[in-house]
N, C-alpha and C positions, 0 to 999 in steps of 0.2 A: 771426638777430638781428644788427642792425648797432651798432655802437658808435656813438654820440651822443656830442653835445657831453658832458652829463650824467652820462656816466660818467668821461669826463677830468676834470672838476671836482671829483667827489665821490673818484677818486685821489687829485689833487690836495690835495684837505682832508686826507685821511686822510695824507698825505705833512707836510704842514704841519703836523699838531697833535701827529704826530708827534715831530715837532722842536722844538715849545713846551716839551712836556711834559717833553722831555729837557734842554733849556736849564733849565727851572724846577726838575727833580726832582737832577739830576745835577751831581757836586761837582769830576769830576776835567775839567782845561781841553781835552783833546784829546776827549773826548766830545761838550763843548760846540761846542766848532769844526765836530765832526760834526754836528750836529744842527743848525746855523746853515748847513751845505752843506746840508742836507737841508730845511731850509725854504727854500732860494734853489733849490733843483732842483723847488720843490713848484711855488714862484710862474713858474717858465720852464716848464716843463709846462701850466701856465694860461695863457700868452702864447701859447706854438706850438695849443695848441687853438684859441682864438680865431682865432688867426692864420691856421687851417686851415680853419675854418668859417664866415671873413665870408669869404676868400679875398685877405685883405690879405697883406703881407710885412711889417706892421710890427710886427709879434709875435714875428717872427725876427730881426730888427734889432735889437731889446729884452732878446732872449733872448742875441745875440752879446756885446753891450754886458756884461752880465748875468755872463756867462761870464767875461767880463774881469776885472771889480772883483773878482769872486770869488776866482781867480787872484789878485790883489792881496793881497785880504785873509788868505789860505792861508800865504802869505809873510808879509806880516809877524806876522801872528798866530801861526806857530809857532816867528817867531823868539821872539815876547817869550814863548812858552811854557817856550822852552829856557832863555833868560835869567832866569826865574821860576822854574825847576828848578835853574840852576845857584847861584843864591841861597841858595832857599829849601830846598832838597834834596826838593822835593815839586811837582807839576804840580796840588795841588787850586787850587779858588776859594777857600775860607781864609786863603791866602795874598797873594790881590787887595789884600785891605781894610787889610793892614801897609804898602803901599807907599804912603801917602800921604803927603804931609808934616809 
């Protein structure tokens, strides 16, 4: 039995709603961060498929890029998690909605 496009994609989803589900049901911020890598690992699993089975490289390209921001965002997102813990004495999403002005 060969692995097909059709099974990368349907990983892929189960990877993705995965990480909805956790974003939407889940309170504490380093969860959520997780679950936001785990939906950007779902969507670059989708690129390198495609990418493998038209025979393009621009899925890979997509997926490097991809890689990056992510990095980015890992950073600054666990600074302002710390900063939000060293505040608030607490890493929930609860704590989000005080910070406005």
């Amino acid at each position: 039995m060969d692995i097909g496009l059709q099974h990368y994609l349907v990983a892929s989803g189960a990877l993705f709603s995965l990480g909805l589900f956790g974003i939407i049901f889940r309170r504490n911020l380093i969860v959520v961060f997780m679950c936001l890598e785990l939906m950007l690992n779902a969507a670059n699993l989708t690129l390198v498929a495609f990418s493998r089975f038209t025979q393009h490289m621009d899925g890979q390209i997509f997926v490097f890029f991809t890689i990056t921001v992510a990095a980015a965002e890992v950073a600054v997102g666990l600074a302002l998690v710390v900063a939000i813990f060293r505040i608030k004495g607490n890493g929930k999403t609860e704590s989000l909605k005080e910070l406005k002005f």
